[in-house]
C-alpha positions, 0 to 999 in steps of 0.5 A, spaced: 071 276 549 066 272 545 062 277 543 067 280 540 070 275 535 062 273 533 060 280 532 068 281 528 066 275 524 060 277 522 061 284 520 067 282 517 062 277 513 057 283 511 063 288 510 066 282 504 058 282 501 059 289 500 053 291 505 058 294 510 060 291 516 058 298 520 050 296 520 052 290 524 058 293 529 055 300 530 049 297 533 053 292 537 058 296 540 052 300 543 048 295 546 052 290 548 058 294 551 056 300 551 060 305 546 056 311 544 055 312 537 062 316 536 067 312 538 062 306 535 063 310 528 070 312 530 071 303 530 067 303 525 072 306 520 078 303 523 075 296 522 072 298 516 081 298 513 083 292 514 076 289 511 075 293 506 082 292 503 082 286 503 076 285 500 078 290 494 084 285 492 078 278 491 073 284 488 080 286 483 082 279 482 074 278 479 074 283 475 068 286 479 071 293 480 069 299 475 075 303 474 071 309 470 066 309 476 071 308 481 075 314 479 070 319 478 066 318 485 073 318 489 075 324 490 068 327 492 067 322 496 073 324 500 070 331 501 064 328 503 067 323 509 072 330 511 065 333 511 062 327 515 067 327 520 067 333 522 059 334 523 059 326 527 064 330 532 060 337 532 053 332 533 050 329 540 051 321 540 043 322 540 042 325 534 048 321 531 044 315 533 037 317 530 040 319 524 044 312 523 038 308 526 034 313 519 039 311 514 039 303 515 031 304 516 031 307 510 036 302 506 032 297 508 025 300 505 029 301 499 032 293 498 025 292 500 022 295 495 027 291 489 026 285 492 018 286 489 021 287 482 
């Protein structure tokens, strides 16, 4: 029961930064108990509601969201994660998974390499 709040919390901390809470919570759901990659994204989505809903009300009240960007990336943005969703289900949790491990390691060079700037 431990594990859940600590990992909860700090995924919820990383979700509020903007970074996404799923970096944390995915890999965790797999090592510790155990989920496949699936049902490890699948939580991640219904987590990622709650946590981002309330991070977009303290973002609104701060004046940090741009509308204009906002709505031009909305509703392609919703094609994609239709798009996505179906290929995650279609996927072996293998693959899924070295896909996802790919994407946080390439992120990571990226970061990496603004933090030299």
């Amino acid at each position: 029961m431990i594990t859940f709040l600590i990992i909860g919390f700090i995924s919820g901390i990383i979700s509020g930064i903007g970074i996404g809470g799923g970096t944390i919570l995915i890999p965790a759901l797999n090592i510790f108990f155990g989920t496949s990659q699936q049902i490890a994204q699948t939580i991640n989505l219904i987590y990622f509601i709650p946590t981002a809903l309330c991070a977009i009300v303290i973002h609104i009240k701060n004046k940090n969201i741009d509308r204009e960007i906002f709505l031009r990336m909305i509703f392609t943005a919703i094609l994609g994660s239709i798009l996505g969703s179906i290929i995650a289900i279609k996927i072996e949790a293998d693959i899924l998974k070295k896909i996802f491990g790919f994407f946080l390691l390439a992120i990571s060079f990226y970061e990496l390499k603004c933090l030299q700037k």
